[in-house]
C-alpha positions in Angstrom: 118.9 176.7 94.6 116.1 176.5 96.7 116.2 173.6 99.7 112.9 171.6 98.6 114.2 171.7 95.1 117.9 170.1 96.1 115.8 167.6 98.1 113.0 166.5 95.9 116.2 165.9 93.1 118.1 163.9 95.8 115.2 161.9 96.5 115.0 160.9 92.7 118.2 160.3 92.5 118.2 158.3 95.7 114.7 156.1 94.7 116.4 155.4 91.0 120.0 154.5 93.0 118.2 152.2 95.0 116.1 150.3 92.8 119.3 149.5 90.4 121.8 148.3 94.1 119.1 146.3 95.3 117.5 144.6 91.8 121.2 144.1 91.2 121.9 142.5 94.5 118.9 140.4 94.3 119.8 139.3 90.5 123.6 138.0 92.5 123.0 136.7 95.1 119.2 135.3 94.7 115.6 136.0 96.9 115.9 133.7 99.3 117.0 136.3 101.8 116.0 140.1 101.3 119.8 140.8 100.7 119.3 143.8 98.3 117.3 145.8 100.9 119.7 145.1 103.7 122.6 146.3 101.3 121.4 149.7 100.8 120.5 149.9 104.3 123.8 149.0 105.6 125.0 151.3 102.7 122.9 154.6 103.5 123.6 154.3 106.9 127.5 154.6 106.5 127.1 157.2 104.0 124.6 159.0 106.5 126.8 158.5 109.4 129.8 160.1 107.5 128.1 163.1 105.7 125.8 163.8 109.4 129.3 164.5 111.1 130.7 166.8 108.5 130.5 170.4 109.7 127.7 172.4 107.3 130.3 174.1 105.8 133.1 172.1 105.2 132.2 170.3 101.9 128.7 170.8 101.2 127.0 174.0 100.8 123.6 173.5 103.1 121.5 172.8 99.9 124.2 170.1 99.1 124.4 168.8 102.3 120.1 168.6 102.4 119.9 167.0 99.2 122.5 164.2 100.0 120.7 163.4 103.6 117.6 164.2 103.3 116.4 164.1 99.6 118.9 161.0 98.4 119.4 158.9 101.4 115.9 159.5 102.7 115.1 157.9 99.5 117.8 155.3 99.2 117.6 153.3 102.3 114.6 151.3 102.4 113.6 150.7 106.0 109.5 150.4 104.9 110.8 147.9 102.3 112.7 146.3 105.2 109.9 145.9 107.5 107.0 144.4 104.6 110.1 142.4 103.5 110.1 140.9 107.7 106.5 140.4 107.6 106.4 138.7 104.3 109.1 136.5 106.4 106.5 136.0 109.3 103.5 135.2 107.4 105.5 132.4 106.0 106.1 131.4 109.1 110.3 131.7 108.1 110.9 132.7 112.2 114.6 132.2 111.5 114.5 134.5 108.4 112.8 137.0 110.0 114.5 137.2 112.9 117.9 137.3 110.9 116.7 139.9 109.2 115.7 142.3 111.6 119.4 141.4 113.6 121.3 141.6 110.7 119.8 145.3 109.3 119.3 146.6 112.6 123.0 145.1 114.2 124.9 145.6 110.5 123.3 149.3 109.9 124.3 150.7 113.3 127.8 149.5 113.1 128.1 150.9 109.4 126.8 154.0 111.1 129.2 154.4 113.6 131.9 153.3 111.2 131.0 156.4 108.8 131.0 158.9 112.3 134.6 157.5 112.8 135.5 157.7 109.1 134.1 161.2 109.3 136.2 162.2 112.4 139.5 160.5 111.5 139.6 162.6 108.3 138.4 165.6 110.2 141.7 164.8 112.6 139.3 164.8 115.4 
């Protein structure tokens, strides 16, 4: 299948994913904080951090491999929703909210990063 069609079908599949986690998220656990954005943030990043470490053709064919990275994580993590969600915050004037945020995606998403590159090498046995 041809690489813009596997990504342009991950990307759909990675926009519809994310508006069901995060309106889901935000149904739980309330608006007060932008928790549903962070979640698939902290979320895609793992996932991203895993499937970025696999060789190309250990799992995934390339097309595969495109379409889960590109097409439906690209899609799925939501840091443009993450940064109007921090200035909403500002123009509040919630400083403390918007300074969480931006620690808590920026801190929480590298660490689930790194924690999908380790996840990725210990089943690798590297």
């Amino acid at each position: 299948m041809n690489h813009l069609l596997c990504i342009g079908l991950g990307g759909f599949c990675g926009a519809v994913c994310r508006f069901l986690v995060s309106g889901r998220i935000h149904a739980l656990a309330g608006t007060v904080m932008p928790w549903g954005t962070l979640a698939v943030n902290v979320g895609g990043s793992f996932l991203l951090g895993f499937l970025v470490r696999l060789p190309a053709d250990q799992w995934f064919s390339p097309q595969l491999k495109a379409a889960a990275t590109i097409g439906f994580l690209g899609a799925f993590t939501t840091f443009s929703t993450f940064s109007v969600d921090t200035l909403e915050l500002l123009q509040q004037e919630a400083w403390l909210k918007a300074a969480g945020n931006v620690a808590l995606n920026v801190v929480i998403c590298l660490a689930a990063a790194a924690a999908g590159f380790a996840l990725c090498c210990r089943l690798r046995g590297a």
